[in-house]
C-alpha positions, 0 to 999 in steps of 0.5 A: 500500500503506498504510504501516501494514503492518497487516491490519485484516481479521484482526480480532482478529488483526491485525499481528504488529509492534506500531503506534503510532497517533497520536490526533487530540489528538497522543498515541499508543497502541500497538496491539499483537496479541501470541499468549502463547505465541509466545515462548521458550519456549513456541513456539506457531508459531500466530502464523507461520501467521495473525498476518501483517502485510498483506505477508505475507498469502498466507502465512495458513496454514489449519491446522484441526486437529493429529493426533498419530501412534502413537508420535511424541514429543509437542512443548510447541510443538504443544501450546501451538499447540492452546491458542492455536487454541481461543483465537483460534476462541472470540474470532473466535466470540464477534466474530462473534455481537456484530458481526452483533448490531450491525447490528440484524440480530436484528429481520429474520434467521430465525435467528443466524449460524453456520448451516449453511454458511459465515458470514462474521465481519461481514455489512456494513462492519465497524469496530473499534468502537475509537474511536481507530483508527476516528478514523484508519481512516475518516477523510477523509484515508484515503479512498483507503487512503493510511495503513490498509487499511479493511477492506472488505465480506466478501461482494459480488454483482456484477452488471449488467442489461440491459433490451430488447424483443426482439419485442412484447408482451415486455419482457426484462432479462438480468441477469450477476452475479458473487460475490467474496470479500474477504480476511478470516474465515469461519465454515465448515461440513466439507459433504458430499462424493462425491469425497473422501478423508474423509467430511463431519464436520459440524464448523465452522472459521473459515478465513481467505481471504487473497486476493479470490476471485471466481467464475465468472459466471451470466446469467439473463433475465426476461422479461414478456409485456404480453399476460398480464402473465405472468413467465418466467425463461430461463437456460443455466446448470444453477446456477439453481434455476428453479421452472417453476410458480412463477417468484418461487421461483427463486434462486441460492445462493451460498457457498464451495466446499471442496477436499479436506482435506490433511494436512501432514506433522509432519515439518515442525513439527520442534523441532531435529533430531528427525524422531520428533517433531511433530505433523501439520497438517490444512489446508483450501482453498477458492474461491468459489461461486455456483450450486446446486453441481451439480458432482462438488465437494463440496457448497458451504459455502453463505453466502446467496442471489440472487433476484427480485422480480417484481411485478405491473404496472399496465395501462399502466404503463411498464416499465424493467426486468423484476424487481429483483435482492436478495440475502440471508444464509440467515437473511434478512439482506439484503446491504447496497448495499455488498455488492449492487454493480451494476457495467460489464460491464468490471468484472467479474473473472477467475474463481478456479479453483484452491483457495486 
C-alpha cells in the first residue's frame, strides 16, 4: 500500500488529509483537496461520501441526486451538499473534455466524449499534468507503487488467442477476452430499462467505481478456409453481434451495466435529533459489461467496442493467426496497448456479479 494514503484516481478529488510532497530540489508543497463547505458550519457531508483517502475507498458513496419530501424541514447541510455536487460534476466535466483533448484524440474520434453511454474521465494513462507530483508519481523509484498509487488505465480488454488447424484447408484462432474496470470516474448515461422501478431519464452522472470490476468472459473463433480464402466467425455466446453476410461487421460492445436506482432514506442525513428533517439520497450501482446486453438488465451504459480485422491473404502466404483483435471508444478512439492487454489464460479474473 503506498504510504501516501492518497487516491490519485479521484482526480480532482483526491485525499481528504492534506500531503506534503517533497520536490526533487528538497522543498515541499502541500497538496491539499479541501470541499468549502465541509466545515462548521456549513456541513456539506459531500466530502464523507467521495473525498476518501485510498483506505477508505469502498466507502465512495454514489449519491446522484437529493429529493426533498412534502413537508420535511429543509437542512443548510443538504443544501450546501447540492452546491458542492454541481461543483465537483462541472470540474470532473470540464477534466474530462481537456484530458481526452490531450491525447490528440480530436484528429481520429467521430465525435467528443460524453456520448451516449458511459465515458470514462481519461481514455489512456492519465497524469496530473502537475509537474511536481508527476516528478514523484512516475518516477523510477515508484515503479512498483512503493510511495503513490499511479493511477492506472480506466478501461482494459483482456484477452488471449489461440491459433490451430483443426482439419485442412482451415486455419482457426479462438480468441477469450475479458473487460475490467479500474477504480476511478465515469461519465454515465440513466439507459433504458424493462425491469425497473423508474423509467430511463436520459440524464448523465459521473459515478465513481471504487473497486476493479471485471466481467464475465466471451470466446469467439475465426476461422479461414485456404480453399476460398473465405472468413467465418463461430461463437456460443448470444453477446456477439455476428453479421452472417458480412463477417468484418461483427463486434462486441462493451460498457457498464446499471442496477436499479435506490433511494436512501433522509432519515439518515439527520442534523441532531430531528427525524422531520433531511433530505433523501438517490444512489446508483453498477458492474461491468461486455456483450450486446441481451439480458432482462437494463440496457448497458455502453463505453466502446471489440472487433476484427480480417484481411485478405496472399496465395501462399503463411498464416499465424486468423484476424487481429482492436478495440475502440464509440467515437473511434482506439484503446491504447495499455488498455488492449493480451494476457495467460491464468490471468484472467473472477467475474463481478453483484452491483457495486
Amino acid at each position: 500500500m503506498p504510504i501516501d494514503n492518497t487516491d490519485l484516481t479521484k482526480f480532482p478529488i483526491v485525499a481528504r488529509e492534506p500531503l506534503v510532497v517533497e520536490q526533487t530540489t528538497g522543498n515541499s508543497i502541500l497538496v491539499e483537496n479541501k470541499l468549502p463547505l465541509s466545515d462548521s458550519p456549513y456541513g456539506s457531508r459531500l466530502k464523507n461520501n467521495i473525498a476518501l483517502p485510498l483506505t477508505e475507498r469502498d466507502q465512495t458513496k454514489n449519491y446522484l441526486l437529493l429529493g426533498f419530501a412534502p413537508q420535511r424541514g429543509l437542512q443548510a447541510e443538504d443544501l450546501n451538499e447540492i452546491q458542492e455536487k454541481i461543483a465537483v460534476d462541472n470540474t470532473l466535466t470540464q477534466q474530462m473534455w481537456s484530458n481526452w483533448n490531450s491525447y490528440n484524440n480530436i484528429s481520429v474520434s467521430s465525435f467528443g466524449p460524453g456520448w451516449f453511454g458511459a465515458t470514462p474521465l481519461y481514455p489512456h494513462e492519465w497524469k496530473s499534468r502537475n509537474r511536481f507530483l508527476d516528478e514523484l508519481v512516475y518516477a523510477d523509484s515508484n515503479q512498483n507503487d512503493e510511495l503513490y498509487e499511479k493511477p492506472k488505465n480506466l478501461v482494459i480488454l483482456s484477452y488471449t488467442e489461440l491459433t490451430s488447424t483443426p482439419t485442412e484447408p482451415f486455419i482457426q484462432t479462438e480468441y477469450d477476452m475479458q473487460l475490467t474496470l479500474n477504480p476511478g470516474w465515469y461519465y454515465i448515461e440513466d439507459t433504458y430499462t424493462t425491469n425497473s422501478t423508474h423509467d430511463s431519464s436520459g440524464l448523465k452522472y459521473w459515478y465513481y467505481l471504487k473497486e476493479a470490476v471485471h466481467s464475465q468472459r466471451i470466446s469467439l473463433t475465426i476461422s479461414y478456409d485456404t480453399s476460398n480464402s473465405t472468413y467465418t466467425i463461430f461463437t456460443d455466446s448470444d453477446e456477439v453481434f455476428v453479421d452472417s453476410n458480412d463477417p468484418t461487421n461483427t463486434h462486441i460492445p462493451f460498457g457498464i451495466s446499471l442496477g436499479d436506482i435506490n433511494y436512501v432514506s433522509g432519515i439518515d442525513f439527520q442534523s441532531g435529533a430531528d427525524n422531520t428533517v433531511g433530505a433523501d439520497r438517490v444512489e446508483i450501482v453498477a458492474k461491468p459489461k461486455l456483450g450486446t446486453g441481451l439480458t432482462t438488465e437494463r440496457t448497458p451504459s455502453y463505453t466502446g467496442y471489440v472487433s476484427f480485422i480480417l484481411p485478405d491473404i496472399a496465395e501462399g502466404e503463411t498464416v499465424t493467426k486468423v484476424g487481429e483483435i482492436q478495440a475502440h471508444y464509440l467515437n473511434d478512439v482506439p484503446l491504447d496497448v495499455a488498455s488492449l492487454a493480451s494476457i495467460l489464460v491464468s490471468e484472467f479474473s473472477d467475474p463481478t456479479e453483484d452491483f457495486v
